[in-house]
N, C-alpha and C positions, 0 to 999 in steps of 0.2 A: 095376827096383827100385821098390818103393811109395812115395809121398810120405809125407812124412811127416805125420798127422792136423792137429796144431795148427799147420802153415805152411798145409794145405789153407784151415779156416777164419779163420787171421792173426794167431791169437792167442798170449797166454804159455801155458806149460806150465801155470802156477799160476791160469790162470784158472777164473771163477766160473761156476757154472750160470748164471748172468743174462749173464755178457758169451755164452758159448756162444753160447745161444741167441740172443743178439743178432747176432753174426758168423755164424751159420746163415742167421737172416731175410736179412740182406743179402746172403750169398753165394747163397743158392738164388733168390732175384728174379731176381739178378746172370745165372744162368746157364738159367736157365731155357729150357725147347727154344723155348716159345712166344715170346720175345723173342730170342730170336737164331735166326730164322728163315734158312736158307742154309748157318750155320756147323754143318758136321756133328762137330763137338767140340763142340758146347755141351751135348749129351747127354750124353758122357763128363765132363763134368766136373761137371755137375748131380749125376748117380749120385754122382760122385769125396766131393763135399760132401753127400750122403747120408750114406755110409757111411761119412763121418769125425765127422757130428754124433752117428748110431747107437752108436759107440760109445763118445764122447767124454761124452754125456749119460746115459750109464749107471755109476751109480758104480762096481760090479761088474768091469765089462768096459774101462772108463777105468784102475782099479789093474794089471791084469793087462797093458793094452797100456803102462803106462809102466814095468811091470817088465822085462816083455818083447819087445817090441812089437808088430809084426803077428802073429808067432809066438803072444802069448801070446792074440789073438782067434780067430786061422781054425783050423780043423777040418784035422786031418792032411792033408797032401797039400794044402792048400791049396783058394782056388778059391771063395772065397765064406766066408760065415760060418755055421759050422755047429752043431749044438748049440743054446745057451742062445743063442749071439751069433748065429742067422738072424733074417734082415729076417722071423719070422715074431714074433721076439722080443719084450723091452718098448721094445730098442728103437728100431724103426718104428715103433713106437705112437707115441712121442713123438715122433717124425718129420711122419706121420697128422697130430696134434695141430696143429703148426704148419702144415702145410699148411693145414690145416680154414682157420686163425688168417689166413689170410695172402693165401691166394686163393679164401673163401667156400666154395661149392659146388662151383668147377670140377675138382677132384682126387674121383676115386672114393672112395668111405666115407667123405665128410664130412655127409652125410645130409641133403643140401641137395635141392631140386628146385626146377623152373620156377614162375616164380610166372603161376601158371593163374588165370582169372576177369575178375572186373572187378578194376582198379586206380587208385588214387587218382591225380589228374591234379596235374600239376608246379603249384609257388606262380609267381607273378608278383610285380614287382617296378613298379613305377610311380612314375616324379617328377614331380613338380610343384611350381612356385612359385608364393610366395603373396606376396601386397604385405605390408608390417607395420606397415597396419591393419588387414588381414586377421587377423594373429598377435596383437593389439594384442584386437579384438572376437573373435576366431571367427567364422566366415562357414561358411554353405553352398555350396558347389561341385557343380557336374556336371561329370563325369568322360566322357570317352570314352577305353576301354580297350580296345584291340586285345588281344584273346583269339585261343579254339577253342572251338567250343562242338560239340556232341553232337547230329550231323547228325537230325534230326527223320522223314527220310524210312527210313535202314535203323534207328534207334535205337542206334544205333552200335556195331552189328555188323560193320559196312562191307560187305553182301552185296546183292545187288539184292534187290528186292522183290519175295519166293514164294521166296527160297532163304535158303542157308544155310551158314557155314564147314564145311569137312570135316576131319578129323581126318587132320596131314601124314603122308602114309605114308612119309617118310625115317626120324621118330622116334616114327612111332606113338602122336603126342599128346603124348610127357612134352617135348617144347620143349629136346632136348639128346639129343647123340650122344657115344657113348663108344668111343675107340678105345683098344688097348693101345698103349703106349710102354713097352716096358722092363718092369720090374720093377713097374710100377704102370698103373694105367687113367688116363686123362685124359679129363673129359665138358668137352664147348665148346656153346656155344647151338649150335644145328639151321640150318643154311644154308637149306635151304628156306622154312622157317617162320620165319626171324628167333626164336624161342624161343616163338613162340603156342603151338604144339603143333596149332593148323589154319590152313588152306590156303584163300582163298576161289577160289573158281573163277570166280565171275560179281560182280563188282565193284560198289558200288551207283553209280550215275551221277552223282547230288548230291556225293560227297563221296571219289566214286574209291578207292573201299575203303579210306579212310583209319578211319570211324566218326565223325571230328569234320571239321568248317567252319569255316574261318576268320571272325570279325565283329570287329564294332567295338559293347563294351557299353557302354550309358549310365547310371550309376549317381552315384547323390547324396550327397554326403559331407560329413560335421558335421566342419570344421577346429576344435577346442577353443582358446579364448583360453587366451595366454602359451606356445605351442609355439613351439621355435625350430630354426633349420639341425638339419638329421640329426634332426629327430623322425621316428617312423613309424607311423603306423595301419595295423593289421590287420584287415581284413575277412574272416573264414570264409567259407569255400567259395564266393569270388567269383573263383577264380584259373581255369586252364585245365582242360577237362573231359577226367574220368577215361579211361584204355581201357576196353573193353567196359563202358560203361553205369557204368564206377565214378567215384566223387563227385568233384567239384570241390576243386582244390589250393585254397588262400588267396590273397588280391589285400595286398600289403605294398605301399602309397603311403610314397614319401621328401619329406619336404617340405623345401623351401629358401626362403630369406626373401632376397627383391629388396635390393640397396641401398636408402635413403632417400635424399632431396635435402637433408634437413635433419639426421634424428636417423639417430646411430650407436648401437649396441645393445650392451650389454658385461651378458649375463648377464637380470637381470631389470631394471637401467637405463637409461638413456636419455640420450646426451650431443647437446649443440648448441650451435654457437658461434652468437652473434649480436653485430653490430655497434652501438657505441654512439656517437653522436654527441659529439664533445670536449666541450662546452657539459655535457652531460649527467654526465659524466664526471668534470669539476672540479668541478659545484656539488650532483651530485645526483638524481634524480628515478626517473623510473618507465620502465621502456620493457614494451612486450608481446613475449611470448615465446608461441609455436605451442604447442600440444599437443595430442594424438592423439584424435581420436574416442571420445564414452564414458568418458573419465575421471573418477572422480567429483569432483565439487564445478565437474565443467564446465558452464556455464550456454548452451551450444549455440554459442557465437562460436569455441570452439575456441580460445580467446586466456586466456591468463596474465598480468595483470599483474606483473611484479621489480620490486623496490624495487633502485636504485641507489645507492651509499655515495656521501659526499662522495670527490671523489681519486680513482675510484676506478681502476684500473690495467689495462691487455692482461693478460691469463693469469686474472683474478679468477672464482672461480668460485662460483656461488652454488647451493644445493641447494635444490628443492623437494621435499619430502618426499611420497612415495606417488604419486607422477605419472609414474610411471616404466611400462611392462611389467610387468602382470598374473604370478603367478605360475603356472604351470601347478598344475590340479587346486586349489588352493589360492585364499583370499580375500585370500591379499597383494599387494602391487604394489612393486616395485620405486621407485628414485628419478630423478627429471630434473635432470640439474646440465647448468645453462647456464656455459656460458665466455664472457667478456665479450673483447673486445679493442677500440680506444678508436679511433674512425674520426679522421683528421687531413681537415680539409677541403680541398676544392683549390674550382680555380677562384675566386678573392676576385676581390670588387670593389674599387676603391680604399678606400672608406670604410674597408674590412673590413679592408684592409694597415693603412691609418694606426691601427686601435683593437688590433691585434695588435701592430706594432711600441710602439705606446706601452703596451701590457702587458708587455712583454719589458722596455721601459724600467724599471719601478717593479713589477716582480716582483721578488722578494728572494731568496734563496739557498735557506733551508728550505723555498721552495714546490719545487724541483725535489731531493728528497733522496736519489733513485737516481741522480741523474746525479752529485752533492757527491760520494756516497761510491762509485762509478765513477772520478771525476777523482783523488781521496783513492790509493786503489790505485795508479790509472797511476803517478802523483807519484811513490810507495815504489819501482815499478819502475822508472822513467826515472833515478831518484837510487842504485838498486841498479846501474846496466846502467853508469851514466858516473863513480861513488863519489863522489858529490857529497853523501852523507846523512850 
């Protein structure tokens, strides 16, 4: 007894042209003879979802098989589909159609062929880091790029020198053979030929009938200021060379930007903590602060002077405005905010105990106001925890 159509491709009775066709694509991948090489059901069941999409996507021959069912498709006696409903019908065409959609050229009457001649050569990909002050100015770089380049001796024909590729006699040059399966032809690239459609007989020596040589290119490359991690430059026709004599893919550089020892990078900013000495701290002043190569208003010391608040605190953060990372393509620059944190000194001398412990003496309570309203909290809690408040 025949399956039943809509269990073949998985579907509801009420489904749509678009799911159909959708549980066809997957089931005819699914069974396809070329992927289940060995299992001699894989045929039978490819056909099976053939013949269930045939007339499931035909609105015509869909009414008639859910009034009737197989009866209301096949031709007296059975035995295929006869009449309106043969695979010569619309529909294998829409069958045709998906294939074409689904596996290119390789199914007879998708009107595909070898792709003959010269051919454009694969892109390349290349990484490289860069310092950031490289990213900071823009810098020129040389690159060495392991390629293939386009052996010079056969011109990358791959044939020795005074011959010539011959045209494979397995497929007579179209680069594909077609054998019957069933119901339909099946074309697969040409074994002999790998898909050239010729055959060299006498190999060139330089490059062993490949056409191309392995090297290592040396090329010069403009890194643009304010590029950051996962930028990429594209280079045309710098990438590996074409088969027979056709043009060069593209060379795609990824760049990535090195830690810093000092500044961290957020975007077109610039963070950096630096230390202040206590002295500094409580009454005030100036400390220098780095900055990168080429910033404008830098006078070549590569140093910033910060102004330091009186008081001023760990976590303090002060912004210079436009000292930051250049914006790509753009005349803006980002900001440099320094973070201050407040150095405790060690090592004391005596003198240095005695004028500390007599600061601590005749220091007053408002000079330390984060620690008042620290102790203030505890207080609430210790007096919550024992109900003493």
């Amino acid at each position: 007894m025949a399956r039943d159509y809509y269990e073949i491709l998985g579907v509801a009775r009420d489904a749509d042209d678009a799911t159909l066709k959708s549980a066809f694509r997957k089931k005819a991948m699914e069974h396809h003879p070329d992927r289940n090489q060995g299992d001699d059901q894989a045929e039978a069941r490819f056909k099976e979802v053939n013949e269930a999409y045939s007339v499931l996507s035909d609105a015509n021959k869909r009414a008639a098989y859910d009034r009737f069912g197989h009866a209301g498709v096949n031709g007296q006696g059975g035995g295929g589909f006869g009449g309106q409903g043969g695979f010569g019908g619309q529909g294998f065409g829409n069958v045709e159609d998906i294939f074409s959609e689904m596996f290119g050229d390789i199914f007879g009457g998708g009107g595909g062929g070898r792709r003959s001649g010269p051919q454009r050569g694969p892109d390349v990909r290349y990484d490289y880091e860069i310092t950031l002050e490289q990213a900071y100015k823009g810098a020129d770089v040389e690159l060495n790029v392991p390629t293939t380049l386009t052996c010079e001796v056969c011109k990358g024909s791959g044939a020795k020198a005074g011959t010539k590729p011959v045209t494979c006699h397995t497929c007579g040059g179209a680069g594909r053979v077609r054998t019957s399966n069933g119901f339909f032809a099946v074309e697969r690239t040409c074994p002999t030929c790998n898909g050239q459609g010729q055959v060299i007989k006498e190999p060139c020596t330089n490059c062993h009938g490949h056409g191309q040589v392995r090297a290592n290119r040396k090329l010069n490359v403009r890194i643009p200021a304010g590029v950051d991690d996962g930028a990429r430059i594209r280079l045309s026709g710098e990438g590996q060379a074409g088969a027979g004599g056709g043009p060069r893919g593209d060379l795609y550089i990824f760049l990535s930007v090195a830690e810093h020892e000092i500044f961290e990078r957020d975007g077109a900013d610039l963070h950096c903590q630096i230390p202040v000495p206590m002295p500094t701290a409580v009454l005030g002043g100036e400390v220098e602060v780095p900055c990168l190569m080429g910033g404008e208003g830098c006078d070549g010391t590569c140093k910033l002077e910060v102004a330091i608040p009186e008081g001023a605190q760990t976590g303090h953060k002060v912004k210079i405005k436009g000292k930051g990372m250049p914006v790509l393509n753009s005349k803006q620059r980002g900001d440099l905010l320094v973070e201050l944190f407040v150095e405790t000194p060690k090592h004391l001398s005596a003198r240095q105990k005695e004028l500390m412990k007599e600061f601590a003496e005749i220091a007053e309570a408002q000079s330390y106001a984060q620690s008042q309203g620290f102790m203030h909290k505890a207080k609430r809690f210790w007096d919550d925890i024992t109900g003493t408040a």
